[in-house]
MARFIKE-612717 format. One line per 8 residues: number of its first residue (from 1); their letters; for each residue x, y, z of N, C-alpha, C, O, CB. Coordinates in steps of 0.1 Angstrom, whole numbers, plus 5000, padded with zeros to 4 digits. Glycine has a CB too. Layout:
// MARFIKE-612717
NUM) a) X,Y,Z,X,Y,Z,X,Y,Z,X,Y,Z,X,Y,Z ~ ...
This chain:
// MARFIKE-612717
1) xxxxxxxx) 9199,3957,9133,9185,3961,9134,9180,3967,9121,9188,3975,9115,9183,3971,9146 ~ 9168,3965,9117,9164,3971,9104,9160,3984,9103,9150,3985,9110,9156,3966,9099 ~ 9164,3995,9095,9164,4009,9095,9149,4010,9097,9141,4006,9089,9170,4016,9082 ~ 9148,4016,9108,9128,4022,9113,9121,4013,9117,9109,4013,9116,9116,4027,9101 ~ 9131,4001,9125,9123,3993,9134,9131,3988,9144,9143,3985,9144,9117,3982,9127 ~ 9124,3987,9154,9132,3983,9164,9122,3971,9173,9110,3972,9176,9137,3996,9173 ~ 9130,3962,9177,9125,3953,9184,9130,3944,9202,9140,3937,9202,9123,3945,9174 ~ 9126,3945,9208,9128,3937,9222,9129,3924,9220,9119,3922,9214,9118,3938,9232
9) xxxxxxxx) 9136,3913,9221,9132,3900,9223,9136,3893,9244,9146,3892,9251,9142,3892,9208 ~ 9124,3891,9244,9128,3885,9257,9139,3873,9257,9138,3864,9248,9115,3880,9264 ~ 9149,3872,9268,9158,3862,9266,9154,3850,9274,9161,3840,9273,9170,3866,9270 ~ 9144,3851,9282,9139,3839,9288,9125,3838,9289,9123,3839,9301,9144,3838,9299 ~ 9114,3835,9283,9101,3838,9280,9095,3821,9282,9089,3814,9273,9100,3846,9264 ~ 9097,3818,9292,9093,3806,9300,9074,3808,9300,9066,3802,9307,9103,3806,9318 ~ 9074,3816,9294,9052,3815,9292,9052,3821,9281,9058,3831,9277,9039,3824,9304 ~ 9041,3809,9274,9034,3814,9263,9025,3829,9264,9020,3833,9253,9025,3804,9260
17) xxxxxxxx) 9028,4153,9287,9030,4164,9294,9037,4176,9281,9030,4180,9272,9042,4160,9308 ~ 9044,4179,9281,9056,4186,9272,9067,4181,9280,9068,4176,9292,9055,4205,9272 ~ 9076,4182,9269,9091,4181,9272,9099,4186,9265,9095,4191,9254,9096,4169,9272 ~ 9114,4187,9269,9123,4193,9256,9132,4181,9253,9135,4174,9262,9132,4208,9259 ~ 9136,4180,9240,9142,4173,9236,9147,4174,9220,9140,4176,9210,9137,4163,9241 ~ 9161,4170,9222,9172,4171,9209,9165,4160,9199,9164,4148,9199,9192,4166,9214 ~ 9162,4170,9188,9163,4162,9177,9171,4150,9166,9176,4155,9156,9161,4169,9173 ~ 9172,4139,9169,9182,4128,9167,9184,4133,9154,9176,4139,9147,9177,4112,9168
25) xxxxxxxx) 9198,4129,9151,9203,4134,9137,9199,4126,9126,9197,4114,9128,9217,4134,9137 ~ 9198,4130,9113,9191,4121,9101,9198,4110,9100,9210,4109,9102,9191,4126,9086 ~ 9186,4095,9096,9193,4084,9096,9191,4079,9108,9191,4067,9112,9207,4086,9093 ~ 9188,4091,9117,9190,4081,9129,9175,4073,9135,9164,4075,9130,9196,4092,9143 ~ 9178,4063,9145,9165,4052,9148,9161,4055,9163,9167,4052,9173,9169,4035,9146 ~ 9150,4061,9162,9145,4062,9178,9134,4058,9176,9127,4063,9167,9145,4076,9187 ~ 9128,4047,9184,9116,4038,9180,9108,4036,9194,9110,4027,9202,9121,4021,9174 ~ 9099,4044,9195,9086,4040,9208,9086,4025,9208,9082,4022,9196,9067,4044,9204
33) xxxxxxxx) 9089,4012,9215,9090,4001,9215,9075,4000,9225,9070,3989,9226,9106,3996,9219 ~ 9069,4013,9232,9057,4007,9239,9064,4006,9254,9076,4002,9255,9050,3991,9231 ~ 9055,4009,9267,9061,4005,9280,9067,4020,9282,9070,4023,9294,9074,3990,9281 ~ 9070,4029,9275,9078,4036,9282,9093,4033,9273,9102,4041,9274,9077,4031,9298 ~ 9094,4026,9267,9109,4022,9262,9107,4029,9248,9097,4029,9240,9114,4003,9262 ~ 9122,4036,9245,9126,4041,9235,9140,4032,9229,9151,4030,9236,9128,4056,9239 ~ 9137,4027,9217,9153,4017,9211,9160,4024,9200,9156,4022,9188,9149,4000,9204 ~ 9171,4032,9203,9178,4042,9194,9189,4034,9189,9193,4025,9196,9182,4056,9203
41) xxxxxxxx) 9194,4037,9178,9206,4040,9174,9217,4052,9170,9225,4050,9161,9205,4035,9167 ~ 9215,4062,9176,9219,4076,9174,9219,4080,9193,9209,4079,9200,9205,4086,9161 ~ 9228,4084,9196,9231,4090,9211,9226,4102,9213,9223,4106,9224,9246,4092,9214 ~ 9225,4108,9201,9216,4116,9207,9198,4119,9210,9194,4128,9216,9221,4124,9202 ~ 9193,4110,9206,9184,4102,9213,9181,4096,9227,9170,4091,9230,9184,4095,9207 ~ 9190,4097,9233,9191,4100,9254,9182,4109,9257,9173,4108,9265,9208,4107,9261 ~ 9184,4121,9248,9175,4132,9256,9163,4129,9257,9156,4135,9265,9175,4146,9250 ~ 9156,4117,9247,9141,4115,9249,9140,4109,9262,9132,4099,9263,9134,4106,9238
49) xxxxxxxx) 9149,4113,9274,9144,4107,9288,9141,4117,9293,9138,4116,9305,9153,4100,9298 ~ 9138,4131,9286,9132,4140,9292,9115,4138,9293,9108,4143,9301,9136,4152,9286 ~ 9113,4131,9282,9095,4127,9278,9088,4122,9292,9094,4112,9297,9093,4111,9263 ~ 9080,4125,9299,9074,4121,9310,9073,4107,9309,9077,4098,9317,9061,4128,9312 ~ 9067,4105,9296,9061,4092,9296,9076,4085,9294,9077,4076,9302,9048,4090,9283 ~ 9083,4087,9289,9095,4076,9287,9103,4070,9301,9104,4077,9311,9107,4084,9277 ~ 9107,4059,9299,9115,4050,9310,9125,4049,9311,9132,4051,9321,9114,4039,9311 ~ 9131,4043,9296,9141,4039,9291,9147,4039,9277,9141,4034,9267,9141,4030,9295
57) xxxxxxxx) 9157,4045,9276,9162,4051,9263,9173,4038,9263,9179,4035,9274,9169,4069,9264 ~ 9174,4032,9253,9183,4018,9248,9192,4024,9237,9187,4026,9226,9173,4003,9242 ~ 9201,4026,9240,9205,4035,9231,9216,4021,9219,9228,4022,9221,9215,4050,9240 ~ 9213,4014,9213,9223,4003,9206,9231,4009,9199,9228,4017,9190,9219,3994,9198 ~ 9247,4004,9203,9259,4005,9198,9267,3996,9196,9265,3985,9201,9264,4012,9203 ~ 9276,3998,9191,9287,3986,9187,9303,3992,9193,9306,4003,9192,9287,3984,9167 ~ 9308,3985,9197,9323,3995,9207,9330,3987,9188,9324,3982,9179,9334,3983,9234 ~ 9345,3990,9188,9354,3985,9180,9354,3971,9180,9353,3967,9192,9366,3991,9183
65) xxxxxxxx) 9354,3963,9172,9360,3949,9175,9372,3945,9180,9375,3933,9178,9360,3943,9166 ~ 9378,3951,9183,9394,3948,9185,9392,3956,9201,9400,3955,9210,9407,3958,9170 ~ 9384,3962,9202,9381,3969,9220,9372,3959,9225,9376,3958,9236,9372,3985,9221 ~ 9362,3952,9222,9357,3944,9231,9365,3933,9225,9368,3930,9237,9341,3943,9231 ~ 9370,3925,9219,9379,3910,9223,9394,3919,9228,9403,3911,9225,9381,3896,9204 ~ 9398,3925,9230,9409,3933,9242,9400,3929,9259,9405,3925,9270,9410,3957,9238 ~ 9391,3932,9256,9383,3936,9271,9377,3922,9272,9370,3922,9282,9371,3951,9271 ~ 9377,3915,9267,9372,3895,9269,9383,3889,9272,9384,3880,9281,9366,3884,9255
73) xxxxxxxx) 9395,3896,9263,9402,3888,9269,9419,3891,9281,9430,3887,9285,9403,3880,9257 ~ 9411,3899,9282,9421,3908,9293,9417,3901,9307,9406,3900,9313,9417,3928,9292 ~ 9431,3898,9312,9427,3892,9327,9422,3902,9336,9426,3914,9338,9439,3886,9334 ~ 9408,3894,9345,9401,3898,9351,9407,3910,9363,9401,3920,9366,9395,3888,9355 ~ 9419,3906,9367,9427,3916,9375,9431,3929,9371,9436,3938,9377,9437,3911,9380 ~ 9430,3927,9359,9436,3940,9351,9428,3954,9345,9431,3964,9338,9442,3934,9338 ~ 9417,3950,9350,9406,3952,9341,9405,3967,9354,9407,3966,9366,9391,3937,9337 ~ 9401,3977,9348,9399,3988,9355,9385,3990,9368,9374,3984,9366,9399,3996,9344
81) xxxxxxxx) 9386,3997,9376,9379,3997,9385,9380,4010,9397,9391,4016,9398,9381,3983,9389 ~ 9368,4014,9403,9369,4027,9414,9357,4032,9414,9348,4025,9408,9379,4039,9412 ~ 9354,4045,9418,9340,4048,9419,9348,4067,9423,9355,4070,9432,9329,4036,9433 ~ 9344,4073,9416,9344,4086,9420,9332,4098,9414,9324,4099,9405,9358,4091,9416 ~ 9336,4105,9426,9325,4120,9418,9336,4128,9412,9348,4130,9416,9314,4134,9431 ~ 9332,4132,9405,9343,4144,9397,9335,4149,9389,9325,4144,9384,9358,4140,9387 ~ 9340,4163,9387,9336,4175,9379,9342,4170,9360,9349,4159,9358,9345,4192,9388 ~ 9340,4176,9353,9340,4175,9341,9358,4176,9336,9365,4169,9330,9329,4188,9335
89) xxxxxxxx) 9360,4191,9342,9378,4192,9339,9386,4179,9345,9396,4174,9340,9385,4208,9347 ~ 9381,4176,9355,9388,4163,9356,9386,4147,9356,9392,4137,9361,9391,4164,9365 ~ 9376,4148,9347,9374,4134,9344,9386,4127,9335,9385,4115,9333,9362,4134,9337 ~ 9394,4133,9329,9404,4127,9320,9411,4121,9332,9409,4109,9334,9413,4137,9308 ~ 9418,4127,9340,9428,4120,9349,9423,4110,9361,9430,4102,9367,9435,4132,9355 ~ 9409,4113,9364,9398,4104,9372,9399,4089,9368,9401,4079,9375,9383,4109,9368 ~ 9395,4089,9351,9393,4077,9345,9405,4069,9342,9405,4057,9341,9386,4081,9333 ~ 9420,4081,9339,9429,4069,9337,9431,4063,9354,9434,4052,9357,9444,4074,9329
97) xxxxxxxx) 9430,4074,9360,9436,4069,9372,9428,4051,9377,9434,4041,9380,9432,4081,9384 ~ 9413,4052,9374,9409,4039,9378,9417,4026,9367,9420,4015,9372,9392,4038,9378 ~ 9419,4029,9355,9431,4019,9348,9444,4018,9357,9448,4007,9360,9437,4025,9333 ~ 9450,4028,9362,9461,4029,9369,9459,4018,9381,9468,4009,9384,9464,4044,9373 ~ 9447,4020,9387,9440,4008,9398,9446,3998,9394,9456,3992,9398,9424,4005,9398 ~ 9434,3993,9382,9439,3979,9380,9445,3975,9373,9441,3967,9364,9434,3973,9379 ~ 9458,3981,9375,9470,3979,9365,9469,3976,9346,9476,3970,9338,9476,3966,9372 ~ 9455,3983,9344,9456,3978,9332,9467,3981,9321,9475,3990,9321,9447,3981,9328
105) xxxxxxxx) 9465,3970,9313,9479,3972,9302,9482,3983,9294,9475,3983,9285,9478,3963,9292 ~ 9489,3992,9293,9487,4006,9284,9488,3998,9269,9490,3986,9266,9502,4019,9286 ~ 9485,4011,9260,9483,4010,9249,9476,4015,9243,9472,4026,9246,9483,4004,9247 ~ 9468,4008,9228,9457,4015,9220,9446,4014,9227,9439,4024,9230,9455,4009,9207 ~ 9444,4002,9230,9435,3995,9239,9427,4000,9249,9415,4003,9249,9440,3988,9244 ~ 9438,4002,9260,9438,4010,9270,9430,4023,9270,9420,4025,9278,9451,4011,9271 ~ 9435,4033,9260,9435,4044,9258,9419,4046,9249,9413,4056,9251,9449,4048,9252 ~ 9415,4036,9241,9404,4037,9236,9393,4035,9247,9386,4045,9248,9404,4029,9225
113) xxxxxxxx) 9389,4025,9257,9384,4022,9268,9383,4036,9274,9373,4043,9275,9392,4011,9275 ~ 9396,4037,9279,9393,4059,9286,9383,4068,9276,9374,4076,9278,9413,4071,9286 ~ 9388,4065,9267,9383,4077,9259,9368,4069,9261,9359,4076,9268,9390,4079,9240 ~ 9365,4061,9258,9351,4057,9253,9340,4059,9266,9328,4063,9266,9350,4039,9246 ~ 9350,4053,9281,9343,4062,9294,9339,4075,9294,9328,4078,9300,9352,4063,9305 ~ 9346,4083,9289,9352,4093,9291,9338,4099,9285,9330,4106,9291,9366,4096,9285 ~ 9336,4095,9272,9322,4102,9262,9315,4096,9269,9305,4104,9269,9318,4099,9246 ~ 9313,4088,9276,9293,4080,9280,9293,4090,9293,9282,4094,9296,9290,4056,9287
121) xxxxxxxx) 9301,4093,9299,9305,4101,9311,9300,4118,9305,9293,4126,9312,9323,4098,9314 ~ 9305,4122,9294,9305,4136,9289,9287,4138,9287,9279,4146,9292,9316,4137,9274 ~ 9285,4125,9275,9272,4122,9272,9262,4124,9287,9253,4133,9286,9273,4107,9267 ~ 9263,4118,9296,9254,4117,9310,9251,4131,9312,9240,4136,9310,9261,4110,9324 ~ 9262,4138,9315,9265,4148,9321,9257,4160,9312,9253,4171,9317,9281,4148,9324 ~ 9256,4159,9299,9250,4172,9292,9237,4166,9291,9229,4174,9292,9256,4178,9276 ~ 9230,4150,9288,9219,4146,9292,9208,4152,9301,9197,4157,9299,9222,4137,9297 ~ 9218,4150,9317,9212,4155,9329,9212,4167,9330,9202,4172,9334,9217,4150,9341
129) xxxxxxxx) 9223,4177,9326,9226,4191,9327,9232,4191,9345,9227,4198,9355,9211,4203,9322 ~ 9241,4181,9344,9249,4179,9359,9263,4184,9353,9269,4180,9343,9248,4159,9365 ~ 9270,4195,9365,9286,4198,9363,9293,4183,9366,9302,4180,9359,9292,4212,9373 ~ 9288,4174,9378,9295,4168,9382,9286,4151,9382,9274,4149,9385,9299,4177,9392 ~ 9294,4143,9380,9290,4133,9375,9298,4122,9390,9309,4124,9394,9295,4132,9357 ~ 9287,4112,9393,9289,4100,9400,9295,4088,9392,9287,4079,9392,9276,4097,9405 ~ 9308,4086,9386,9315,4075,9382,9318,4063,9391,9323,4063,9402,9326,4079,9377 ~ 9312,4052,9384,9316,4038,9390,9316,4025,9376,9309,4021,9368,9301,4034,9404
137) xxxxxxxx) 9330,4024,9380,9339,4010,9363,9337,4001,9380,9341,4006,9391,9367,4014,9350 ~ 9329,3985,9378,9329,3977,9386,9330,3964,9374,9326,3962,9363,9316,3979,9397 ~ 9341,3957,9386,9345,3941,9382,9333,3933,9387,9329,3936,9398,9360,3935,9388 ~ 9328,3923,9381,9322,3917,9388,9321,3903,9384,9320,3900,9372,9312,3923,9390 ~ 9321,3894,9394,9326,3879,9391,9312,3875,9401,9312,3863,9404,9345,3874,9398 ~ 9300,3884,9407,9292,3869,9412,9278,3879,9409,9280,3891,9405,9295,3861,9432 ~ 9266,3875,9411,9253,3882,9408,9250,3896,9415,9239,3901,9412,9243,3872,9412 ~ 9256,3902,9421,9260,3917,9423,9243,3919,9429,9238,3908,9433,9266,3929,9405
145) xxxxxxxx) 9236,3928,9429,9219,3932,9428,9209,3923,9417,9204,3927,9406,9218,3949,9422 ~ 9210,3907,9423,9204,3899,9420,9189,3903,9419,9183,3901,9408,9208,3890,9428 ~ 9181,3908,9429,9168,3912,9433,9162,3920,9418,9170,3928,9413,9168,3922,9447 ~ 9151,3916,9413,9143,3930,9408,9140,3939,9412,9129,3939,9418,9135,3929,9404 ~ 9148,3951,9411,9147,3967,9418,9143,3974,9409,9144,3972,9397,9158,3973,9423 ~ 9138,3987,9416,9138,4003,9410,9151,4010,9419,9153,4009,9431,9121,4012,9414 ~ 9157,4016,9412,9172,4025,9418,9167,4033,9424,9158,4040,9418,9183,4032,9409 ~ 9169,4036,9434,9163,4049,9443,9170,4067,9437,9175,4077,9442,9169,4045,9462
153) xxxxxxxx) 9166,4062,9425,9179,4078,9419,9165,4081,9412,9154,4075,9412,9200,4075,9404 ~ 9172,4095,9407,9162,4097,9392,9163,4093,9379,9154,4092,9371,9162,4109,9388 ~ 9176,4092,9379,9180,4087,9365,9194,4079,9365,9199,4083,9376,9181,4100,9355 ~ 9201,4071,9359,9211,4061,9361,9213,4056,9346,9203,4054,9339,9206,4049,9371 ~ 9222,4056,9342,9233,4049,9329,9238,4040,9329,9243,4040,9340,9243,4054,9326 ~ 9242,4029,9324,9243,4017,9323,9248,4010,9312,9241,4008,9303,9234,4013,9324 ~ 9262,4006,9311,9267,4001,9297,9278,3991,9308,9284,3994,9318,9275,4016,9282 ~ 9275,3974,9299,9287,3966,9304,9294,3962,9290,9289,3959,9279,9281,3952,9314
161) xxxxxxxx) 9305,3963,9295,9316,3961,9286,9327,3954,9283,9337,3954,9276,9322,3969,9286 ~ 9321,3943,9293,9320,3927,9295,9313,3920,9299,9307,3924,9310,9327,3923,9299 ~ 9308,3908,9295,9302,3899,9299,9285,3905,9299,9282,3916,9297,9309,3895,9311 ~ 9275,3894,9303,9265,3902,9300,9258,3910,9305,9259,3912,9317,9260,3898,9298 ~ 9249,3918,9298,9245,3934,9302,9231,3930,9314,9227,3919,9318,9239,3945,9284 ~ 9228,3941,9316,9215,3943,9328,9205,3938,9322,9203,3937,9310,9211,3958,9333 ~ 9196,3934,9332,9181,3929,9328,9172,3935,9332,9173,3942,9343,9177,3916,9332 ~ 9159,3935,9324,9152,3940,9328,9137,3937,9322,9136,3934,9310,9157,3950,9327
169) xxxxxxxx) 9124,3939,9329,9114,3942,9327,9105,3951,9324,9105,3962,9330,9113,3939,9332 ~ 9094,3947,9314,9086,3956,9309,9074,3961,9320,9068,3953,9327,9081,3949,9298 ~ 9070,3974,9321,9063,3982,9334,9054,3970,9336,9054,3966,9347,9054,3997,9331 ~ 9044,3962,9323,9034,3956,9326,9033,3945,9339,9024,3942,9347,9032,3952,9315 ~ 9049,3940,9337,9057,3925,9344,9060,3933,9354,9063,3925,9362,9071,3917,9336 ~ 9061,3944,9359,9072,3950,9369,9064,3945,9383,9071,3940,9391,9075,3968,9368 ~ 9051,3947,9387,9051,3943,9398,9051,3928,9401,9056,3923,9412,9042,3949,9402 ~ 9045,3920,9393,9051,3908,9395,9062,3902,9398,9063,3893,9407,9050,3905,9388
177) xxxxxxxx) 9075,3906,9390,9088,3902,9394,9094,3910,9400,9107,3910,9400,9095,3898,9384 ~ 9085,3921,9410,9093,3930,9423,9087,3916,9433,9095,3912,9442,9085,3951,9428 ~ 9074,3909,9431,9068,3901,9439,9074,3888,9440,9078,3883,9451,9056,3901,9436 ~ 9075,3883,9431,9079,3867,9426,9097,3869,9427,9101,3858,9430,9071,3863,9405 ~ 9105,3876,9425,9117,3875,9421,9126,3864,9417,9133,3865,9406,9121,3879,9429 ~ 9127,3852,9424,9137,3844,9416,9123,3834,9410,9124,3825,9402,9153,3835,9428 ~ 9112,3836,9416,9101,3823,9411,9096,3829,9399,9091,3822,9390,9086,3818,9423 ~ 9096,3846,9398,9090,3850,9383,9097,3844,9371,9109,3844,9368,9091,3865,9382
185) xxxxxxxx) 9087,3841,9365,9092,3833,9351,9087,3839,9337,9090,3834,9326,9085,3817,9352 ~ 9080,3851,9338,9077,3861,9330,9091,3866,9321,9103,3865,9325,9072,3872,9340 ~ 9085,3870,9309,9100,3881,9298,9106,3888,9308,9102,3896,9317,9094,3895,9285 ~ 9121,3884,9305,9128,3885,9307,9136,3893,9295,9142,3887,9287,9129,3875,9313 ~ 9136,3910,9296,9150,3914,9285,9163,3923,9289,9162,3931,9298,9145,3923,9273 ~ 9173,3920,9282,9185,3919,9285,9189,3933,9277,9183,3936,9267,9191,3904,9281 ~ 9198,3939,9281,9206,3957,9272,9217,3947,9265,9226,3941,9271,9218,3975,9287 ~ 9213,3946,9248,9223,3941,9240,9234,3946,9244,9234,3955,9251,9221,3942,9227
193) xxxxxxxx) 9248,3939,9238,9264,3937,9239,9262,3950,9236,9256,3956,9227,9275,3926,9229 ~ 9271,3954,9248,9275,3970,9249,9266,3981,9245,9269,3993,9244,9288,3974,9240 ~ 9257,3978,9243,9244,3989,9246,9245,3995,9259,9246,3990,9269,9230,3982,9246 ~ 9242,4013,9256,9240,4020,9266,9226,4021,9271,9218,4021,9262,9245,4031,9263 ~ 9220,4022,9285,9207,4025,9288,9210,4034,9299,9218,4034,9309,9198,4012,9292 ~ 9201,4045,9293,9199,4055,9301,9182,4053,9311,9173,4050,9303,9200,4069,9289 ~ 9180,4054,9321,9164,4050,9327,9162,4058,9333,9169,4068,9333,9161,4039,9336 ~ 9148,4058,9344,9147,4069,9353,9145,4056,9367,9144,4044,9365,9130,4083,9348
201) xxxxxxxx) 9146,4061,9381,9146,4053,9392,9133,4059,9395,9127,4066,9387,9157,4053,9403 ~ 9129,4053,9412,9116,4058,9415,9120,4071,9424,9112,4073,9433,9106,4048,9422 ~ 9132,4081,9420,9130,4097,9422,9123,4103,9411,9117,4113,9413,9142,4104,9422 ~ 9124,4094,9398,9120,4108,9392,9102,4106,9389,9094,4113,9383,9131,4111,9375 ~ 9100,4093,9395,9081,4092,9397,9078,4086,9411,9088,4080,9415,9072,4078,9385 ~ 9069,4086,9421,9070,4073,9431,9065,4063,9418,9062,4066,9406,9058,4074,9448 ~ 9066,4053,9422,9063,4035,9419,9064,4035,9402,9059,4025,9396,9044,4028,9425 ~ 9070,4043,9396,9075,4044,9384,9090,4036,9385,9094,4030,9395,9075,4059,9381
209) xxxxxxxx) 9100,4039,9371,9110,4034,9368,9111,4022,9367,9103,4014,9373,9117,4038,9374 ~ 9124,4019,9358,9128,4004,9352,9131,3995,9363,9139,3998,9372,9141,4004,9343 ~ 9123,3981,9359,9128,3974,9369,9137,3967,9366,9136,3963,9355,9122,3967,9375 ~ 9146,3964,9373,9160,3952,9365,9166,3952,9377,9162,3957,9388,9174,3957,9351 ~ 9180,3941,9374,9189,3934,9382,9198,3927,9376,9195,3918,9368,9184,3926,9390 ~ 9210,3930,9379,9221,3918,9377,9223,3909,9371,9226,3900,9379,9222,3912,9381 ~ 9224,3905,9354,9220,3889,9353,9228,3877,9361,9240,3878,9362,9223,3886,9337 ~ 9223,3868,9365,9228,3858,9372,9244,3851,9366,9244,3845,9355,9215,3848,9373
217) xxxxxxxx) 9256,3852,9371,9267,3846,9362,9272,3838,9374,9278,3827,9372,9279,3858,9355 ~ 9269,3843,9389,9280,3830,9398,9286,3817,9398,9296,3812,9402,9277,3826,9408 ~ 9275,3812,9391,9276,3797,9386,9284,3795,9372,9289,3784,9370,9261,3791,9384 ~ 9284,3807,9359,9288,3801,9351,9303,3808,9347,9306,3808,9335,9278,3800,9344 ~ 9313,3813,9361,9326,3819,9359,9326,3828,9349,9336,3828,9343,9336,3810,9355 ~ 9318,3836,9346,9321,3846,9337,9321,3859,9346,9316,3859,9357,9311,3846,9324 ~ 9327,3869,9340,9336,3885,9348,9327,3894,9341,9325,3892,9329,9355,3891,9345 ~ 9322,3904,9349,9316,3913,9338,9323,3929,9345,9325,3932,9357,9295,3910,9339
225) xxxxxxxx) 9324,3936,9335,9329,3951,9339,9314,3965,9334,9307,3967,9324,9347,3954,9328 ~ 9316,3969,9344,9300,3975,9342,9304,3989,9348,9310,3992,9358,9286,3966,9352 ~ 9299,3998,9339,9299,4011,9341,9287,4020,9343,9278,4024,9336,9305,4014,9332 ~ 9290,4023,9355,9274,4031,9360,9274,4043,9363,9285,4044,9368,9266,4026,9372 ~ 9267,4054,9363,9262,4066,9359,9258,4076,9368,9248,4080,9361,9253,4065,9353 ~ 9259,4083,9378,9250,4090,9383,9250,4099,9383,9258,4104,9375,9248,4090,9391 ~ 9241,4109,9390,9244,4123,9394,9242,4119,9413,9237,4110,9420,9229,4137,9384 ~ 9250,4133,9414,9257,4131,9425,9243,4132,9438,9232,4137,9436,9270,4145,9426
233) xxxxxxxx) 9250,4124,9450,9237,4123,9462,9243,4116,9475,9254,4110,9475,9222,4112,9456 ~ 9237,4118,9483,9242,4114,9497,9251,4104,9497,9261,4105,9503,9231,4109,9507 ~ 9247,4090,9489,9259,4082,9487,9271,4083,9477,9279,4074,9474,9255,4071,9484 ~ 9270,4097,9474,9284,4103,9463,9296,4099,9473,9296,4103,9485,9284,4125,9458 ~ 9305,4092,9468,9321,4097,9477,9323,4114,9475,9316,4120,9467,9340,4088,9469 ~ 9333,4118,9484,9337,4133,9479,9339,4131,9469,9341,4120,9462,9349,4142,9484 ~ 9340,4147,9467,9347,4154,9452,9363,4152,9450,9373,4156,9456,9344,4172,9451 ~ 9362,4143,9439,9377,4139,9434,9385,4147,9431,9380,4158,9427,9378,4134,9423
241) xxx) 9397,4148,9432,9405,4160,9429,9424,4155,9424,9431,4145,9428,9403,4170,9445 ~ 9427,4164,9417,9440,4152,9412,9452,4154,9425,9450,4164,9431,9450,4156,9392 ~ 9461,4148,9429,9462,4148,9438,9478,4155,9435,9485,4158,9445,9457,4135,9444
């Protein structure tokens, strides 16, 4: 992306208050893209989800190269997975434990993947100013929350770390393709390769928040591993604890 610009491109374009918030560090790119969307390159730029007006914080990153072709080509069974609440002191043993799940391979690899959970997890958690964080690493091999939704949360995190990332629509498009869903043929944009998105659901406005869904893969055999975000709520499992 070019230093002090940022841009959306739709991937399927079938038609022609006060707030507080951390100052992004120098160098860094936090760009009003319009809609409510903020397109950063600097993490600490998340906190502009405190801005009333903001939706969605896109935060673009790049994982290692040698961590995402590990994680493409690591068999799908291996690949980590679970869902827990846990508090902060125990998120290290939380996160390996879901590798331990799915038998992933130890190593550098391995161990970089935890760690890199581990920060988007740390990150959420001083974001929201939550002790305890809703973790969920999901495998997924068919169109998962196909529908165009709003998350019934306040806020939700979002980074896939395989295969391709979440979709989504601009506020203008949103009621349309809550209406039209598989017939809407409106822009369509996608959270670039391993980009984090931080959003708000319709807790933290009524008929506000990002609309998106699932990109469609059932048909074309591809696995996607997706890591999602919460703060804790009626559908939290208990509190994790090492055992």
């Amino acid at each position: 992306m070019e230093a002090g610009r940022a841009t959306l491109t739709p991937i399927m374009p079938r038609r022609t208050g006060t707030s507080t918030r951390r100052k992004p560090s120098p160098g860094a790119v936090a760009q009003d893209s319009g809609n409510g969307v903020v397109v950063a390159t600097d993490p600490e730029s998340l906190h502009r989800i405190d801005d009333p007006e903001v939706e969605l914080v896109l935060w673009q990153r790049s994982l290692a190269s040698a961590l995402g072709e590990w994680l493409e080509s690591s068999p799908a069974d291996q690949l980590p997975t679970g869902r827990v609440l846990v508090d902060a002191a125990d998120l290290p043993p939380a996160v390996a434990g879901m590798a331990d799940v799915g038998d992933t391979a130890a190593g550098a690899m391995r161990a970089a993947l935890v760690d890199d959970v581990l920060g988007l997890a740390q990150r959420f958690m001083a974001v929201m100013r939550c002790p305890v964080v809703d973790l969920r690493l999901e495998v997924l091999h068919h169109d998962a929350c196909w529908k165009f939704h709003r998350d019934y949360v306040a806020a939700r995190m979002l980074t896939t770390y395989r295969g391709p990332g979440t979709e989504w629509v601009a506020q203008a498009d949103s009621a349309t393709a809550l209406s039209l869903q598989r017939s809407y043929d409106g822009p369509v944009h996608r959270f670039p390769r391993h980009a984090v998105g931080l959003f708000k659901g319709n807790r933290a406005s009524p008929s506000r928040g990002v609309v998106h869904r699932s990109p469609p893969i059932a048909s074309a055999g591809v696995t996607r591993l997706l890591l999602c975000l919460n703060l804790p709520s009626e559908a939290s499992p208990e509190l994790w604890k090492p055992a």
